[in-house]
N, C-alpha and C positions, 0 to 999 in steps of 0.2 A: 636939959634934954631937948632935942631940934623938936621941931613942930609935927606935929603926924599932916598928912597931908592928902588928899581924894585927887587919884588918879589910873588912872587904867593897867590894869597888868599888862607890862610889857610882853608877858608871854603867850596871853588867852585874851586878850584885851575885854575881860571881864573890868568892873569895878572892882580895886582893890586902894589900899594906904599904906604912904610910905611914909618914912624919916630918910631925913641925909645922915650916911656915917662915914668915917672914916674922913675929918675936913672936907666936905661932901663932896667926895670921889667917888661914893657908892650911894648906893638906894638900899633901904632896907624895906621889902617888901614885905605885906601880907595879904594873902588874896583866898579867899575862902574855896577857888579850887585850887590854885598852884602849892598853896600852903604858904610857903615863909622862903625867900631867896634874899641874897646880898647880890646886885649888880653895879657895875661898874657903870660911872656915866659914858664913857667910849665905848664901851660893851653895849652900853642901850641902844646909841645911836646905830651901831655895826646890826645888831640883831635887829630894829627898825625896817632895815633897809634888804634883809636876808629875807631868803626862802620861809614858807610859812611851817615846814619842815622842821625846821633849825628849833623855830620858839616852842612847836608841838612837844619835843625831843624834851628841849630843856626843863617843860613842864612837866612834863612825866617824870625826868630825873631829881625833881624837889619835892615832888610829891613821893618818893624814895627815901628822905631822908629819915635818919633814926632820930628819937628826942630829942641826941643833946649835938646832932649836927644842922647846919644849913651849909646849901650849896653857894656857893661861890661864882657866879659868869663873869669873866672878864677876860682883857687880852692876854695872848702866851706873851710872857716877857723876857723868856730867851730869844738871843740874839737870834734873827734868821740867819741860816747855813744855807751855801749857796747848790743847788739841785735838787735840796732838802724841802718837799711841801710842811708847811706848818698849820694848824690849824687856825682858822679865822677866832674864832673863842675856845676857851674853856670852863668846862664848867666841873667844881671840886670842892667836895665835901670837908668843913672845915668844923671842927669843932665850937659848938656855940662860946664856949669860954672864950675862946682865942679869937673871937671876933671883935675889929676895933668900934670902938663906937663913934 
C-alpha cells in the first residue's frame, strides 16, 4: 500500500491526506470537508490553475457521493471535435469497487 501523505486539498485548500493510485496517475484524497475524491495528477495541475469556482463546484459534488461511490476529476479523453467546446475537466462518480489502486 503507497504512503498516506499531508497535503492540502486541492479543492478547499483545507488540510487533507492522500495516497498515489492508479501507478500514480491519481491522488486518492481524504479531506474532512470534501470528503473522499480520486484526481488525476493533470487534473490537479489544470484545477491549480482554474477559477476558484471550478474547485468550489467540484467540492460540493464529492461531498454528493453515495457510500459506495467517489468522484473521479480528470481530463475528457475523447478526442476533441472540431467546433465542438469540450470541457476542461471532468468529474464522475465511479463506483468504489472499480476504483484502481
Amino acid at each position: 500500500m503507497e504512503e498516506i501523505q499531508n497535503h492540502n486539498c486541492p479543492l478547499c485548500q483545507r488540510p487533507a491526506k492522500f495516497r498515489f493510485a492508479d501507478y500514480d496517475n491519481r491522488k486518492h484524497f481524504i479531506c474532512d470537508h470534501c470528503t473522499e475524491f480520486h484526481i488525476s495528477v493533470r487534473a490537479e495541475r489544470v484545477l491549480a490553475d482554474s477559477i476558484p469556482d471550478w474547485r468550489s463546484q467540484f467540492s460540493e459534488k464529492a461531498r454528493q457521493a453515495k457510500d459506495d461511490q467517489v468522484l473521479v476529476i480528470s481530463l475528457p479523453s475523447a478526442p476533441k471535435q472540431p467546433g465542438v467546446a469540450n470541457p476542461a475537466l471532468i468529474g464522475e462518480f465511479v463506483l468504489r469497487k472499480d476504483l484502481p489502486n
